[in-house]
Every structure is written in C-alpha cells, then in structure tokens.
C-alpha positions in Angstrom: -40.9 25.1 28.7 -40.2 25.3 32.4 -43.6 23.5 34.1 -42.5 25.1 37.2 -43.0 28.5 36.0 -46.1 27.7 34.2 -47.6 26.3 37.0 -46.8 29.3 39.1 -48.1 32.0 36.0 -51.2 30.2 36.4 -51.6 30.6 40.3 -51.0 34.1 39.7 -54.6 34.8 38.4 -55.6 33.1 41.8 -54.9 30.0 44.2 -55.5 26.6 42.9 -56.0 23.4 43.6 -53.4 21.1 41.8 -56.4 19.3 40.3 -57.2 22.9 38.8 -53.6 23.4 37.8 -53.4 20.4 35.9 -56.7 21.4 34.1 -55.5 24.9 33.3 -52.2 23.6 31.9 -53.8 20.9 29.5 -56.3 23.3 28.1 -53.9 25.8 27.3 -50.3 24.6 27.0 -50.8 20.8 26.9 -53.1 20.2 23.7 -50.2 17.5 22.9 -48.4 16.8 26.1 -51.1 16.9 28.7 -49.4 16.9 32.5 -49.5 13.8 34.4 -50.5 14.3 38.2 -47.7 12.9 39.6 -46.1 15.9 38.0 -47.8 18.3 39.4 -47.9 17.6 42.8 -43.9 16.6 42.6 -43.2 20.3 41.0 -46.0 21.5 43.3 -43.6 20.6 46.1 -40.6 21.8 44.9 -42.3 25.0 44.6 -43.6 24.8 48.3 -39.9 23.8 49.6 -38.3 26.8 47.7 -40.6 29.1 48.7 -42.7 30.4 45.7 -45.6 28.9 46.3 -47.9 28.5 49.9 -50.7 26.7 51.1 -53.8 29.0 51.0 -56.2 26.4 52.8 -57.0 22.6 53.2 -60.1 21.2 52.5 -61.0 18.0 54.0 -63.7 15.7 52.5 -64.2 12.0 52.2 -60.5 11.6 50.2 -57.4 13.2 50.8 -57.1 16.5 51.8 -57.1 18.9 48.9 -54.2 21.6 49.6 -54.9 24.7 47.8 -52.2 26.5 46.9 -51.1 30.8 46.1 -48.4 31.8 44.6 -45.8 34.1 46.7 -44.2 37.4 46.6 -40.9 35.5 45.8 -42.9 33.3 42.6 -44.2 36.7 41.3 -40.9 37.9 41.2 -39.2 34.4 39.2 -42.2 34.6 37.0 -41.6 38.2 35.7 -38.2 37.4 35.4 -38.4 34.4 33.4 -41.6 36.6 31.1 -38.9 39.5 30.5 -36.1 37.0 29.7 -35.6 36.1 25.9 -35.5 32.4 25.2 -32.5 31.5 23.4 -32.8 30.9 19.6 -32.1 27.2 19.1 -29.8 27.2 16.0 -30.0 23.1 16.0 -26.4 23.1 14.1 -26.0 19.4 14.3 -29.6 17.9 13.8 -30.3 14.1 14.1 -31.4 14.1 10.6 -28.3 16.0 9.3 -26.7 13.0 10.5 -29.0 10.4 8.9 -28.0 12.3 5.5 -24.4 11.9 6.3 -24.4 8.3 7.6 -26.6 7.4 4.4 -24.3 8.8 2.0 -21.2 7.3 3.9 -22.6 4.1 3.4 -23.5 4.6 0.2 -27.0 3.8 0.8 -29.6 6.5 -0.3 -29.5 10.1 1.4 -32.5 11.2 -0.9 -34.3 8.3 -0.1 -33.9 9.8 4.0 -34.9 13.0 2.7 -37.8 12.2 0.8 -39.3 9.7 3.7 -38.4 13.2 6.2 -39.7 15.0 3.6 -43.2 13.1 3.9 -43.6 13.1 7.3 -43.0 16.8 7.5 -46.3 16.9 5.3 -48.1 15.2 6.8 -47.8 16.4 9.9 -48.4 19.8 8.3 -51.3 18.9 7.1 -52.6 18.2 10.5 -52.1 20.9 12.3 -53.1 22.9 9.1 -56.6 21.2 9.8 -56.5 21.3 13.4 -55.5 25.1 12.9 -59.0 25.9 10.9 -60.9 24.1 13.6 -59.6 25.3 16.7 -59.4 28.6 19.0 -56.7 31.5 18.8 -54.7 30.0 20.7 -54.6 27.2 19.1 -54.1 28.7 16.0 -51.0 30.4 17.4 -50.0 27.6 18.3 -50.2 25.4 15.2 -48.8 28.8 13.4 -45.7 28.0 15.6 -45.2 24.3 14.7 -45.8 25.2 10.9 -42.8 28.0 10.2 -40.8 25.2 11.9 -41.8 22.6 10.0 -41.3 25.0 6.5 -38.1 26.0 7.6 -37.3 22.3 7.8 -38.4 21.8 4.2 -36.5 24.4 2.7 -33.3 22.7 4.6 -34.7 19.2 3.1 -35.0 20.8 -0.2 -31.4 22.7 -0.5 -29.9 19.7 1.0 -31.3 17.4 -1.7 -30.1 20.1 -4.3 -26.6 19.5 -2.5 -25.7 15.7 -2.0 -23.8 15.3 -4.8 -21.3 17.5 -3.7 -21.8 16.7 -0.3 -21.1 13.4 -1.0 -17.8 14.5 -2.3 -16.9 15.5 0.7 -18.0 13.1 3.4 -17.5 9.5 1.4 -14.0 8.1 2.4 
C-alpha cells in the first residue's frame, strides 16, 4: 500500500496535522503496522516538495511549530488516479515456501514435515483473526475477511501439495 497516497486520501476529508495523520492511519489502515513518525513527516515532505500537498497554517506553542497541512489540486488528481487503478493480482508463482518443499525433498529431509509445521501456523493465525474478526468493527471485519481467503487459499495449496510429493519428488531429487 502506497503510504503516500494514503496519507494524502486522508487530507482530502480536510487539513491535518501530521500528528492527526498518523492517528487516522493507525486507526484505520494500521491495526498491525502502525506508522512511525519519522514516516510521516519524511513522506509528509516528499509530498510538500512534489507538490501535492501545502501548508495550510503554522501553529506555534511552547514546542515546535505544528505545520498543518491540505492536500492540492495536483494530490486530488494522483489520488483518484491511483482509486480508479486496479491493483495487480499477485500470482506469487515462486513462493518462499514452495521453495522450502523443494529444498526439503532435495535433501531428503521431510517436505510434509515443512508442510504440516506451515500448515499449523496458518491455523493459528486464522484462528486469530477469526476471534479478532467477531470482536471488532466493519472494517475490521473486512479486513480480517481479507487475510482469511488468503490464508485458505494457502491451505488448499498446502493440502494439494502434500497430496503431490511423491511425485514431486520424482521430479526434483537428483
């Protein structure tokens, strides 16, 4: 997810303080990966130098001066842009795991044993965000909704690959 663009759709609703920026982000997009400061002020920046954001007012008070910043004609116009442009579907043909299988059964150690551990995390960590799913808002819910079809799709792969070692073992064992 661009943080740049984020940032900006936020600022659309209004100008923000970065302070406020950060807030918005981590109570809507950053559940798990909360933004550091130093990223938003760096990206901030970026944004001021290229032109899609402005400074709308500084407020001074007893620490640094709080910039507050609006988004521009020229950030409206990336951040429809990037809204109307379809992300491209990550096919993941050569997966980190696909590897382990292959490495395990090259070196005739245990490829079911790398699927079953995988296997194990991926329920875990299903049944996580199945519990953080019944507890939290819409968007959460959306969100963990995401995560699980990932997570399933990875379990059918686990589960048609352990159905298939044999004769992929065939094949990749020297």
């Amino acid at each position: 997810m661009s943080i740049g663009l984020t940032l900006l759709g936020l600022l659309e609703t209004g100008p923000r303080h970065g302070y406020d920026l950060k807030r918005a982000y981590d109570e809507h997009f950053g559940q798990d990966r909360p933004l550091h400061y130093g990223q938003v002020y760096s990206t901030l920046s970026r944004l001021l130098r290229d032109g899609l954001v402005e400074v709308d007012g500084v407020e001074v008070g007893e620490g640094p001066e709080r910039k507050r910043y609006a988004i521009t004609s020229a950030g409206v116009t990336d951040v429809h842009d990037w809204l109307i442009t379809p992300e491209r579907p990550e096919p993941y043909l050569h997966s980190t795991l696909y590897t382990k299988v292959v490495l395990a059964l090259m070196s005739g150690r245990s490829a079911a044993e790398v699927l079953d551990v995988q296997r194990a995390s991926h329920l875990e960590t299903m049944r996580g965000l199945t519990r953080r799913k019944l507890t939290g808002d819409l968007a959460d819910q959306l969100i963990c909704d995401h995560a699980l079809f990932h997570l399933e799709a990875d379990l059918r792969w686990l589960e048609l690959t352990a159905a298939r070692l044999d004769q992929l073992a065939k094949e990749v064992r020297p």
